[in-house]
mmCIF file of the N, C-alpha and C atoms, coordinates in Angstrom:
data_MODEL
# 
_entry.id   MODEL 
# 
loop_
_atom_site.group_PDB 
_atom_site.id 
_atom_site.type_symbol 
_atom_site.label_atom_id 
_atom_site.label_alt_id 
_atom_site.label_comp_id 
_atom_site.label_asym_id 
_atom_site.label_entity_id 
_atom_site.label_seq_id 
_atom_site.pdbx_PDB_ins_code 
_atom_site.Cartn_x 
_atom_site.Cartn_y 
_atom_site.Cartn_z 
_atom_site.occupancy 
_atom_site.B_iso_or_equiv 
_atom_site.pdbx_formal_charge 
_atom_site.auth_seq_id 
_atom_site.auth_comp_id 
_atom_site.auth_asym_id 
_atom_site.auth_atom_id 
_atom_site.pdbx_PDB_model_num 
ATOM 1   N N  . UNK A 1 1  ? 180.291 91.261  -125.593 1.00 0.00 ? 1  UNK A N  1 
ATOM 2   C CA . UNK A 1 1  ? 179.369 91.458  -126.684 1.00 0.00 ? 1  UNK A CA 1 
ATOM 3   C C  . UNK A 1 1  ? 178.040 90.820  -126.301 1.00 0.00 ? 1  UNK A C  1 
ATOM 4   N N  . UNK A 1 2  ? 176.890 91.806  -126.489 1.00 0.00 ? 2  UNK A N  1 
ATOM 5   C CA . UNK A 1 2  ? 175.339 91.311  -126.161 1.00 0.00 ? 2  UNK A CA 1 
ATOM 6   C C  . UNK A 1 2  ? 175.765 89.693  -126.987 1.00 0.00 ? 2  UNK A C  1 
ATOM 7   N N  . UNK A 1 3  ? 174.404 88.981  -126.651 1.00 0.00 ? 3  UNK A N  1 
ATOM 8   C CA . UNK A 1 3  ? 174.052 87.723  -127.772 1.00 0.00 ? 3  UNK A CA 1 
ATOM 9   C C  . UNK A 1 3  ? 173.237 88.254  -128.916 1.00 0.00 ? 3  UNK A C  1 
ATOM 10  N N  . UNK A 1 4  ? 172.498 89.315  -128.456 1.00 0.00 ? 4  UNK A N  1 
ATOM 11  C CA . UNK A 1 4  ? 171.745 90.214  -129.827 1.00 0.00 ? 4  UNK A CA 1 
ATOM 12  C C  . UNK A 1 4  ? 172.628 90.575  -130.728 1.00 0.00 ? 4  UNK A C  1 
ATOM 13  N N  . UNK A 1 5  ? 173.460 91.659  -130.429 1.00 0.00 ? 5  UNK A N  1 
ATOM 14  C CA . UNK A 1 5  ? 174.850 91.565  -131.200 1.00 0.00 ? 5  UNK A CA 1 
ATOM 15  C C  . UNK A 1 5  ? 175.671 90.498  -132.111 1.00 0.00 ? 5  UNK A C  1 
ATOM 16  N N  . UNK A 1 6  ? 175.703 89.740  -131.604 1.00 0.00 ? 6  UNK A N  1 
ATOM 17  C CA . UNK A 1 6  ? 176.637 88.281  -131.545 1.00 0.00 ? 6  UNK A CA 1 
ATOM 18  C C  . UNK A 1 6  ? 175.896 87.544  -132.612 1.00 0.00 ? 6  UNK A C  1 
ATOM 19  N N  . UNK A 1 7  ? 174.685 88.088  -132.475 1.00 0.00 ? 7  UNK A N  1 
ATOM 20  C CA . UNK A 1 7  ? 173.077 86.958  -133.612 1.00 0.00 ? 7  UNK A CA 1 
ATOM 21  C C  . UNK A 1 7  ? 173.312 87.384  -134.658 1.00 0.00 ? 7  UNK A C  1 
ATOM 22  N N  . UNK A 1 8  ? 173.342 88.950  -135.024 1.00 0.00 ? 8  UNK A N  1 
ATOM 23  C CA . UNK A 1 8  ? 173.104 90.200  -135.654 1.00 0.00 ? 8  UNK A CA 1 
ATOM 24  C C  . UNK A 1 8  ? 174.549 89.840  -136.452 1.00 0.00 ? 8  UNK A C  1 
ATOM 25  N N  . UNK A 1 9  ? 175.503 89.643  -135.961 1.00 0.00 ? 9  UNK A N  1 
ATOM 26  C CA . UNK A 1 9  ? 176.979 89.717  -136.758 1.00 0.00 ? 9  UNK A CA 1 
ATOM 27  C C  . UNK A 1 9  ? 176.856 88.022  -137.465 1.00 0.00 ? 9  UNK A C  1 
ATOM 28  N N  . UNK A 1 10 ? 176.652 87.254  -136.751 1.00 0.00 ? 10 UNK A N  1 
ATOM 29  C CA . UNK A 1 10 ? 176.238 85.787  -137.314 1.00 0.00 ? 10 UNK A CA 1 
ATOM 30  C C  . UNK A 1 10 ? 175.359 85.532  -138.590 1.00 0.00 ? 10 UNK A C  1 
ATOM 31  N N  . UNK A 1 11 ? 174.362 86.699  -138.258 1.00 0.00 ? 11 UNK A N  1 
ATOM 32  C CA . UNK A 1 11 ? 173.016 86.449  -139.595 1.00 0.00 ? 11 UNK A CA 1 
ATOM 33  C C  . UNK A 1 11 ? 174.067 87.388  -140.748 1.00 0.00 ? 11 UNK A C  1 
ATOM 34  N N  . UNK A 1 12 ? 174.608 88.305  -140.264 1.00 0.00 ? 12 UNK A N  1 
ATOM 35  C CA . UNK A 1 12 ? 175.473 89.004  -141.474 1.00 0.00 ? 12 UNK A CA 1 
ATOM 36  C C  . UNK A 1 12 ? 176.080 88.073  -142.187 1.00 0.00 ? 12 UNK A C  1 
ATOM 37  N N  . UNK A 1 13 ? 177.132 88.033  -142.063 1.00 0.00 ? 13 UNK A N  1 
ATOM 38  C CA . UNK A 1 13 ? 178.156 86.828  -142.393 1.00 0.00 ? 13 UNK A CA 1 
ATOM 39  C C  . UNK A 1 13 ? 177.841 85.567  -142.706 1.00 0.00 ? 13 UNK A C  1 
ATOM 40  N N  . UNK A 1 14 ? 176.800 85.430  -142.901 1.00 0.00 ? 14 UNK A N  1 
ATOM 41  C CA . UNK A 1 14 ? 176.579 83.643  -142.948 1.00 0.00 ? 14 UNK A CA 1 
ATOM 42  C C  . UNK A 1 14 ? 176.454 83.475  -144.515 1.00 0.00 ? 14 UNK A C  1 
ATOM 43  N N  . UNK A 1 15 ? 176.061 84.608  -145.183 1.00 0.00 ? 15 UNK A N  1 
ATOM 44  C CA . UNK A 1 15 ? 175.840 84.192  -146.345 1.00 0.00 ? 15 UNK A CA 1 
ATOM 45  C C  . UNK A 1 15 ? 177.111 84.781  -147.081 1.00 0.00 ? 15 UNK A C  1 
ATOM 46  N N  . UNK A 1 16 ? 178.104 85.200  -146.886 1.00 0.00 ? 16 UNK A N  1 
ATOM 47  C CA . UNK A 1 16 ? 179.741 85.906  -146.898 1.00 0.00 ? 16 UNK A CA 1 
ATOM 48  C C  . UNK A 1 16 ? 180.293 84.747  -146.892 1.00 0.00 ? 16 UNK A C  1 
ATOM 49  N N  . UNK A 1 17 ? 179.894 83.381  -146.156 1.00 0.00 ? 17 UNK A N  1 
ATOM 50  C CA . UNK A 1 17 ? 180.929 82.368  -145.850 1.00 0.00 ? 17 UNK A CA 1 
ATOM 51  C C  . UNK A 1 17 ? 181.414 81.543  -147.444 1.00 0.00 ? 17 UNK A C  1 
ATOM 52  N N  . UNK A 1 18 ? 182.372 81.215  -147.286 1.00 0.00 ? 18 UNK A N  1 
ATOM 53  C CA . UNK A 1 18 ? 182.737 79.945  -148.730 1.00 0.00 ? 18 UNK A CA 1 
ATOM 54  C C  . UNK A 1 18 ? 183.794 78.906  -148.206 1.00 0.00 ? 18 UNK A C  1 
ATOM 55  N N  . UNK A 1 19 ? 182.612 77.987  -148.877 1.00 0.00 ? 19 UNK A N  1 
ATOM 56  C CA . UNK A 1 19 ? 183.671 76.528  -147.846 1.00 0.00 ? 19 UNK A CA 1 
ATOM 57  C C  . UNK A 1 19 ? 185.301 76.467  -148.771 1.00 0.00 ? 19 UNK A C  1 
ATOM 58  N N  . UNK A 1 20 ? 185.624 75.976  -147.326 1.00 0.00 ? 20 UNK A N  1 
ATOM 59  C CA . UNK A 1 20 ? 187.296 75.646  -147.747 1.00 0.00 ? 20 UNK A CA 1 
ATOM 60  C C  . UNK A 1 20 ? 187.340 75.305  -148.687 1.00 0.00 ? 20 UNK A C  1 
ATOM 61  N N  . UNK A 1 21 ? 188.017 74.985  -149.867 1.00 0.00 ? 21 UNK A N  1 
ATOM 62  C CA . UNK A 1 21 ? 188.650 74.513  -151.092 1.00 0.00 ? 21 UNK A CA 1 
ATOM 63  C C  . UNK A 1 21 ? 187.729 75.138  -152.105 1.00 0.00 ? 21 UNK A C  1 
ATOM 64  N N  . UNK A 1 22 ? 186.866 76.096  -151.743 1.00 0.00 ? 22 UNK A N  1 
ATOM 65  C CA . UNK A 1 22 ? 186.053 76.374  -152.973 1.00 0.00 ? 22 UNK A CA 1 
ATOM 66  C C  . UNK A 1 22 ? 186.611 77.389  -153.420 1.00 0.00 ? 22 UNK A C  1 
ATOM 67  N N  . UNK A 1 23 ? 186.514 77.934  -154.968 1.00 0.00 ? 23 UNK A N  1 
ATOM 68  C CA . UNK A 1 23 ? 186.860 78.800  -155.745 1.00 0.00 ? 23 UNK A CA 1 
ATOM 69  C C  . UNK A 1 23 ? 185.613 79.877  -155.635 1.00 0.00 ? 23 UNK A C  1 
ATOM 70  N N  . UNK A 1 24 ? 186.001 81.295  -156.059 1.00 0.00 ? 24 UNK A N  1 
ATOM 71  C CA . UNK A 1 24 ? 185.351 81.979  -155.792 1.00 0.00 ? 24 UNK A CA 1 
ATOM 72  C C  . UNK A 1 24 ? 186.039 83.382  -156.659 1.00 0.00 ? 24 UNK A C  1 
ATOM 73  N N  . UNK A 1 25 ? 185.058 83.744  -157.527 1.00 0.00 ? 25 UNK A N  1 
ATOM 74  C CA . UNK A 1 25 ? 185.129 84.340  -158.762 1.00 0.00 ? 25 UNK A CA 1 
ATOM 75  C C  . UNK A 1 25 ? 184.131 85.702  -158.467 1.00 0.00 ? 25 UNK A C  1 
ATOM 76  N N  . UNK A 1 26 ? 184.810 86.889  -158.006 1.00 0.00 ? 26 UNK A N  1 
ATOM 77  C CA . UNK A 1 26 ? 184.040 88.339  -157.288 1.00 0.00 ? 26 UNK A CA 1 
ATOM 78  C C  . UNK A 1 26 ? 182.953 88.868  -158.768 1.00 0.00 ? 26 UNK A C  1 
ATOM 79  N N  . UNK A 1 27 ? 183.744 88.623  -160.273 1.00 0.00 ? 27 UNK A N  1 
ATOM 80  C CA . UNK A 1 27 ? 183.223 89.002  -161.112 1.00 0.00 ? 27 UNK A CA 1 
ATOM 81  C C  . UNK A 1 27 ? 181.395 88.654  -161.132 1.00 0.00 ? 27 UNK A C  1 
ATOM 82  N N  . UNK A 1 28 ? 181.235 87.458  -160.704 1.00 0.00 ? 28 UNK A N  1 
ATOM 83  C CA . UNK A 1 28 ? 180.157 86.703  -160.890 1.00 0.00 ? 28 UNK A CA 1 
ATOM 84  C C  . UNK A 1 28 ? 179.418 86.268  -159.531 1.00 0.00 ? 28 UNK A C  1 
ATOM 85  N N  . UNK A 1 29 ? 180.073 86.133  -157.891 1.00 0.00 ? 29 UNK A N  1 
ATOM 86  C CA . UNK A 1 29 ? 179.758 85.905  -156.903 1.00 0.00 ? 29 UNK A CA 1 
ATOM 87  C C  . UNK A 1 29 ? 179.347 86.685  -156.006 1.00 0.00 ? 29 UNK A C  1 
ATOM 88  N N  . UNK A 1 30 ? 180.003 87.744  -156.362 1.00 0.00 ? 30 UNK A N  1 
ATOM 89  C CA . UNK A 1 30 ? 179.663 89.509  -155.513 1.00 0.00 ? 30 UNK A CA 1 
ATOM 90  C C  . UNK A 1 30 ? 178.540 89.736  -155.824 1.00 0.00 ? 30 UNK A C  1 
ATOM 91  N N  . UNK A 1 31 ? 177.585 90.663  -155.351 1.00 0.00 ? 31 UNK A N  1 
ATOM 92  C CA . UNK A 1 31 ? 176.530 91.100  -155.507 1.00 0.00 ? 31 UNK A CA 1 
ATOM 93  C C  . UNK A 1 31 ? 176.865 92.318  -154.511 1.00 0.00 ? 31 UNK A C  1 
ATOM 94  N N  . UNK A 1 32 ? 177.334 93.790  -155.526 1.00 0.00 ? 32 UNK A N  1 
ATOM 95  C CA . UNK A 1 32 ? 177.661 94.758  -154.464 1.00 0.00 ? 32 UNK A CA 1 
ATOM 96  C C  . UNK A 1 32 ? 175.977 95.685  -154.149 1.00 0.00 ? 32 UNK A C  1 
ATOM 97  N N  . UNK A 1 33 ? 175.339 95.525  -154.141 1.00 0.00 ? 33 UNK A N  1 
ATOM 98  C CA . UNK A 1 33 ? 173.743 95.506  -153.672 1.00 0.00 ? 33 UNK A CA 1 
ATOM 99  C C  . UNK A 1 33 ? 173.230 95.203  -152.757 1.00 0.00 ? 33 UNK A C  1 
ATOM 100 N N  . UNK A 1 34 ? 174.072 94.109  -151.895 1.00 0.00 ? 34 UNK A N  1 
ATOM 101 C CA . UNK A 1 34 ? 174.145 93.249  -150.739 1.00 0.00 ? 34 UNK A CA 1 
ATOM 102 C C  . UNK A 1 34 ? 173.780 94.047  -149.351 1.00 0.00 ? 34 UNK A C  1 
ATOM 103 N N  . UNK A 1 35 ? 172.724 94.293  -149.115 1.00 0.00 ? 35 UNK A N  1 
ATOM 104 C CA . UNK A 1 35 ? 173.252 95.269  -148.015 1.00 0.00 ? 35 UNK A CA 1 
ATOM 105 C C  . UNK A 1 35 ? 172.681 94.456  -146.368 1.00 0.00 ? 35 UNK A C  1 
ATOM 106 N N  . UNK A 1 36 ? 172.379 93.487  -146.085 1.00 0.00 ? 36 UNK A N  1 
ATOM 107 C CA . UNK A 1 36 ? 171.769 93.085  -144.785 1.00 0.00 ? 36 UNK A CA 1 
ATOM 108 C C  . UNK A 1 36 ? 171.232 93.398  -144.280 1.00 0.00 ? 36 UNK A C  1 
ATOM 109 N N  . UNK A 1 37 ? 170.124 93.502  -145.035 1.00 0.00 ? 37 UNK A N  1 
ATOM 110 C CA . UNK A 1 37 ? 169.207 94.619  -144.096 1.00 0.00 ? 37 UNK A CA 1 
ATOM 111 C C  . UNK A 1 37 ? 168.916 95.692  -143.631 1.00 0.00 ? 37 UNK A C  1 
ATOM 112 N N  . UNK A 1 38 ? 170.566 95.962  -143.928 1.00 0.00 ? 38 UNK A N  1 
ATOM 113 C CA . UNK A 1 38 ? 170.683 97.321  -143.712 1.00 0.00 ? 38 UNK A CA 1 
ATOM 114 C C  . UNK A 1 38 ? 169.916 98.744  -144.256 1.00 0.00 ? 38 UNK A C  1 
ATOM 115 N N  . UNK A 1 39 ? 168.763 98.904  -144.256 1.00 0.00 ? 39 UNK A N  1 
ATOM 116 C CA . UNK A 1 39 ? 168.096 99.918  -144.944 1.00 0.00 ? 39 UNK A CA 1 
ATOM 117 C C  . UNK A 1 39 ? 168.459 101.689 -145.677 1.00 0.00 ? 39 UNK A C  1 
ATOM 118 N N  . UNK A 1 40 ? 169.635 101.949 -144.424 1.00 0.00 ? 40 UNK A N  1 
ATOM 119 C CA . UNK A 1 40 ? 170.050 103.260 -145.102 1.00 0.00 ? 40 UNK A CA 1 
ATOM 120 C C  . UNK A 1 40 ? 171.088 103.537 -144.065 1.00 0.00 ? 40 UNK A C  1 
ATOM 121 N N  . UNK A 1 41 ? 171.875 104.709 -144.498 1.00 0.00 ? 41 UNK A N  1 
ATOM 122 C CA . UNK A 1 41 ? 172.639 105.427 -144.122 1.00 0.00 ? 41 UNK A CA 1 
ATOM 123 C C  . UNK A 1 41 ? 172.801 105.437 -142.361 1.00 0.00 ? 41 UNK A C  1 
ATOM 124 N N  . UNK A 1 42 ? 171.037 105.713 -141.619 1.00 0.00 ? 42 UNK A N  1 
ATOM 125 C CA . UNK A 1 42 ? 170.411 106.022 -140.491 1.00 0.00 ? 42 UNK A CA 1 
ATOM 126 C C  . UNK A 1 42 ? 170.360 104.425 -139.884 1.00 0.00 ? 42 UNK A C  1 
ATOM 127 N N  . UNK A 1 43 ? 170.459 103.474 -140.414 1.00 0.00 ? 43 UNK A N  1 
ATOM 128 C CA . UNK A 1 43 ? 170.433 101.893 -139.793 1.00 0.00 ? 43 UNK A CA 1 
ATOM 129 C C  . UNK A 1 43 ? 172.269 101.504 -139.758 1.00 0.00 ? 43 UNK A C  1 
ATOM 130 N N  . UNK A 1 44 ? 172.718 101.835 -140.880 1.00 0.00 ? 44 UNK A N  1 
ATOM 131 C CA . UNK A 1 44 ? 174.148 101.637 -140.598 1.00 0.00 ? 44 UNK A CA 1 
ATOM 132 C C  . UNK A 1 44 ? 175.032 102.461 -139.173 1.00 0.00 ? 44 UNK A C  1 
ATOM 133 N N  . UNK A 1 45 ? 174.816 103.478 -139.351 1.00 0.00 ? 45 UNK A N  1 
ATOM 134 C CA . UNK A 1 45 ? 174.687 104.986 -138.171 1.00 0.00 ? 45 UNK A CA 1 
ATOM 135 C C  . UNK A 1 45 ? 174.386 104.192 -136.780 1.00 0.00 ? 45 UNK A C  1 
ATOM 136 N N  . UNK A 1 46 ? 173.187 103.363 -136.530 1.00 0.00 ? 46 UNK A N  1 
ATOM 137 C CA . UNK A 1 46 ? 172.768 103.158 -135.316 1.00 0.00 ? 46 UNK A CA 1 
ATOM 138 C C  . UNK A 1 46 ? 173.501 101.666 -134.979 1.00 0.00 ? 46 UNK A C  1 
ATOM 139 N N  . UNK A 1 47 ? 173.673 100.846 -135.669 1.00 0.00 ? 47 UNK A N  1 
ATOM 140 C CA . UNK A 1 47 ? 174.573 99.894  -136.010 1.00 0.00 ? 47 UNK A CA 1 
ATOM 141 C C  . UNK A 1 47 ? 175.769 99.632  -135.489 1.00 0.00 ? 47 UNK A C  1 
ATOM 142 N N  . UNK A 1 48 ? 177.078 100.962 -135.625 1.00 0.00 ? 48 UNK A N  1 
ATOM 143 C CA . UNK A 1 48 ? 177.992 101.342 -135.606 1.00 0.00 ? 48 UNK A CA 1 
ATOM 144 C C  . UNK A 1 48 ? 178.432 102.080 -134.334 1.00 0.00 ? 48 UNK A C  1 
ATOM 145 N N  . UNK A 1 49 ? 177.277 102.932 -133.847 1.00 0.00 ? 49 UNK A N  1 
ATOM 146 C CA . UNK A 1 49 ? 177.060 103.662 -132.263 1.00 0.00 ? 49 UNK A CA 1 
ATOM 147 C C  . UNK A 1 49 ? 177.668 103.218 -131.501 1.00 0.00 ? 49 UNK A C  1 
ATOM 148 N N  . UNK A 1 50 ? 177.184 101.700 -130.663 1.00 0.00 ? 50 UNK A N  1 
ATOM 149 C CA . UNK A 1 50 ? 178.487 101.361 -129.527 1.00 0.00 ? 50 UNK A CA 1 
ATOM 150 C C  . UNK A 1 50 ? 179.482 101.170 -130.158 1.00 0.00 ? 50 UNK A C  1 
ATOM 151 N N  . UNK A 1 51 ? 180.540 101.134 -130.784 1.00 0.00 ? 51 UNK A N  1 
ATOM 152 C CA . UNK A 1 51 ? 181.618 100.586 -131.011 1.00 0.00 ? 51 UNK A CA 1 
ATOM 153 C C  . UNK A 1 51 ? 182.439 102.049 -131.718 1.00 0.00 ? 51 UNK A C  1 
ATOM 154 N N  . UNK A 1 52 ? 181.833 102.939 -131.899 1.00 0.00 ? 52 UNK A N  1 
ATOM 155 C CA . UNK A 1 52 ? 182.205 103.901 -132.610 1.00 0.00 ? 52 UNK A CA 1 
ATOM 156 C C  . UNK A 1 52 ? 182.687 105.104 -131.488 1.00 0.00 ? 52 UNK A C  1 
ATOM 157 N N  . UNK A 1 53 ? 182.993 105.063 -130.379 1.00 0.00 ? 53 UNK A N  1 
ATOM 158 C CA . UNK A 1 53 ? 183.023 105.827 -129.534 1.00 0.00 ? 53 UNK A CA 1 
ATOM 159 C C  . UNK A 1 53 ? 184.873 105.140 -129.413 1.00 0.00 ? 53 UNK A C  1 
ATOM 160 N N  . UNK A 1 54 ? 184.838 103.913 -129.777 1.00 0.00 ? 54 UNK A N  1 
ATOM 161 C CA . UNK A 1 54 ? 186.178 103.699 -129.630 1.00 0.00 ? 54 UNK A CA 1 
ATOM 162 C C  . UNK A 1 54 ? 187.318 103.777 -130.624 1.00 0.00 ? 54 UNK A C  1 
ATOM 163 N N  . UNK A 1 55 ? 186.254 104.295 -131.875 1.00 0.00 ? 55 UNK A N  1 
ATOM 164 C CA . UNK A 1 55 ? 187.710 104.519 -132.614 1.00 0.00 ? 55 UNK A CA 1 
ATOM 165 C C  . UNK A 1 55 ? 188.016 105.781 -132.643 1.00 0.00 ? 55 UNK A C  1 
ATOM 166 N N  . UNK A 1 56 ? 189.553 106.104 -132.473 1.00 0.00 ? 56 UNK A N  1 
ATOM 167 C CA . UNK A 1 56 ? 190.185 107.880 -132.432 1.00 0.00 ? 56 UNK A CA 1 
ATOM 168 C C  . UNK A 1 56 ? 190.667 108.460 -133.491 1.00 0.00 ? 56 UNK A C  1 
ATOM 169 N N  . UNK A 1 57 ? 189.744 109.329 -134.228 1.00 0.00 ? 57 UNK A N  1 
ATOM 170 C CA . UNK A 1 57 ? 189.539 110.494 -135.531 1.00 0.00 ? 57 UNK A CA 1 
ATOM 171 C C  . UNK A 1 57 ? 190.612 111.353 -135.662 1.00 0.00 ? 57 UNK A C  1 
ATOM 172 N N  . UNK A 1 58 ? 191.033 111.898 -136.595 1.00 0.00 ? 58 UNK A N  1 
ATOM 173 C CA . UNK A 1 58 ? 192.067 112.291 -137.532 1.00 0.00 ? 58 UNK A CA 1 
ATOM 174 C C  . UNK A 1 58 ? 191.140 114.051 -137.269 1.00 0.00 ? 58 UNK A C  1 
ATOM 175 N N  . UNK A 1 59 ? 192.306 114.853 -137.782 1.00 0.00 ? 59 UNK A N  1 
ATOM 176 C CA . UNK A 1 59 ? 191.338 116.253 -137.439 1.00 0.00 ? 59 UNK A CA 1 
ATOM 177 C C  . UNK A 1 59 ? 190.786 116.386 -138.431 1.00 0.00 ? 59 UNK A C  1 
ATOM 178 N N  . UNK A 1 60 ? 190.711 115.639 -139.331 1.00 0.00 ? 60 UNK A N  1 
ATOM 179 C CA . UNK A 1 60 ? 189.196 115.933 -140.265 1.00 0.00 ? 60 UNK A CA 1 
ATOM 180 C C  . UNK A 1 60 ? 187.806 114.870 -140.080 1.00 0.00 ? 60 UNK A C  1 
ATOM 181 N N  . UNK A 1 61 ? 187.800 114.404 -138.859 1.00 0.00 ? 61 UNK A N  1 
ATOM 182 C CA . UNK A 1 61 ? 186.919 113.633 -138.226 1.00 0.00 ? 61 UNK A CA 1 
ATOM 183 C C  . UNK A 1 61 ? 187.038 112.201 -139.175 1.00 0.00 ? 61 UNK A C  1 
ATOM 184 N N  . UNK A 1 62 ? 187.897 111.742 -139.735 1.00 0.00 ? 62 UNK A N  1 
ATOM 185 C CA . UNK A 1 62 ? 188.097 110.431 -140.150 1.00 0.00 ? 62 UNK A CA 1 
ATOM 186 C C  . UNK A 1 62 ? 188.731 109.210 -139.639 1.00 0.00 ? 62 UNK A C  1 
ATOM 187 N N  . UNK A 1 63 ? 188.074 108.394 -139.364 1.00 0.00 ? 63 UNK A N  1 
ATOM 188 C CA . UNK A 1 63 ? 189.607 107.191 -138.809 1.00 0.00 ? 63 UNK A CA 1 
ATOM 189 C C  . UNK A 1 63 ? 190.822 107.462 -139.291 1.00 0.00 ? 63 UNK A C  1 
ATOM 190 N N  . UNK A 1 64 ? 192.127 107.263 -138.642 1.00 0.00 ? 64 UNK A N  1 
ATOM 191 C CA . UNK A 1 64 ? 193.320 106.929 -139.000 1.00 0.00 ? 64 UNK A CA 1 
ATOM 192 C C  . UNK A 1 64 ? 192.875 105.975 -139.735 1.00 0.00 ? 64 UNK A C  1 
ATOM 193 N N  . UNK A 1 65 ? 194.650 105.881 -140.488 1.00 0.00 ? 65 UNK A N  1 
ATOM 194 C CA . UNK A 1 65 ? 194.748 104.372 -141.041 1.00 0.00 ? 65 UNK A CA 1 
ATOM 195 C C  . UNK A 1 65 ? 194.901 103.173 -140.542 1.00 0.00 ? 65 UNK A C  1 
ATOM 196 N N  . UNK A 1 66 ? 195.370 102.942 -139.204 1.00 0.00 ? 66 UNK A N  1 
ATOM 197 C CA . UNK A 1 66 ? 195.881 102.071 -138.286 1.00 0.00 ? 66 UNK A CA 1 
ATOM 198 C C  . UNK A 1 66 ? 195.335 102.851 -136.925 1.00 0.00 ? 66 UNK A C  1 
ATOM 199 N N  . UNK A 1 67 ? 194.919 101.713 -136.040 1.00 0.00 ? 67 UNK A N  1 
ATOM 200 C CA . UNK A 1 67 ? 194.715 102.220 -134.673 1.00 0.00 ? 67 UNK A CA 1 
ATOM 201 C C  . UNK A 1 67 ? 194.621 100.734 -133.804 1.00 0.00 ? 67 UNK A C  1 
ATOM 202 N N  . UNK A 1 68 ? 194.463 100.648 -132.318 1.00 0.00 ? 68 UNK A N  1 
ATOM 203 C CA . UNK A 1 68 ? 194.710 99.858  -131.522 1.00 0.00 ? 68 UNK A CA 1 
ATOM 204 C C  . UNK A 1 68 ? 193.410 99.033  -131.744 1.00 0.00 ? 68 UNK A C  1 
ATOM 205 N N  . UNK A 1 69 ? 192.590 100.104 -131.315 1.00 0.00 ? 69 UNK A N  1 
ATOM 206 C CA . UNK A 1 69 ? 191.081 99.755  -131.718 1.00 0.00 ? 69 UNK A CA 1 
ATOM 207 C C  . UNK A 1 69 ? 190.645 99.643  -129.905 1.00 0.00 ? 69 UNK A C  1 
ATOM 208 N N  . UNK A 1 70 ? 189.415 99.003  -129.298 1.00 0.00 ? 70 UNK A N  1 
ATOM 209 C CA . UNK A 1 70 ? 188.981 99.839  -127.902 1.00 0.00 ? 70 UNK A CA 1 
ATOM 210 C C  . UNK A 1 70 ? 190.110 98.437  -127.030 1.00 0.00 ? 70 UNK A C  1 
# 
């Protein structure tokens, strides 16, 4: 995995984190609006590119439910 990559998945997640022993209530803590920057459809799309060559599609071009993964 690049370190660009590696930055990119780090800056995601950082604000996802909740320290050990804390409670955490989705009703009130979620914010499904959340998107990282992610601007649209076309940023998620380019996002997804390397890694998407390794997962193997169903004949209606969908992931399985289970797979090995690359």
């Amino acid at each position: 995995m690049s370190d660009e990559r590696a930055e990119r998945i780090a800056e995601f997640i950082a604000p996802l984190r909740v320290k050990p022993g804390s409670e955490v209530d989705l009703s009130t803590d979620f914010d499904p609006g959340f998107k990282a920057g992610i601007g649209g459809k076309e940023d998620g799309q380019e996002l997804l590119r390397p890694v998407s060559r390794c997962w193997p599609t169903t004949s209606g071009g969908r992931p399985p439910k289970t797979h090995t993964g690359c």
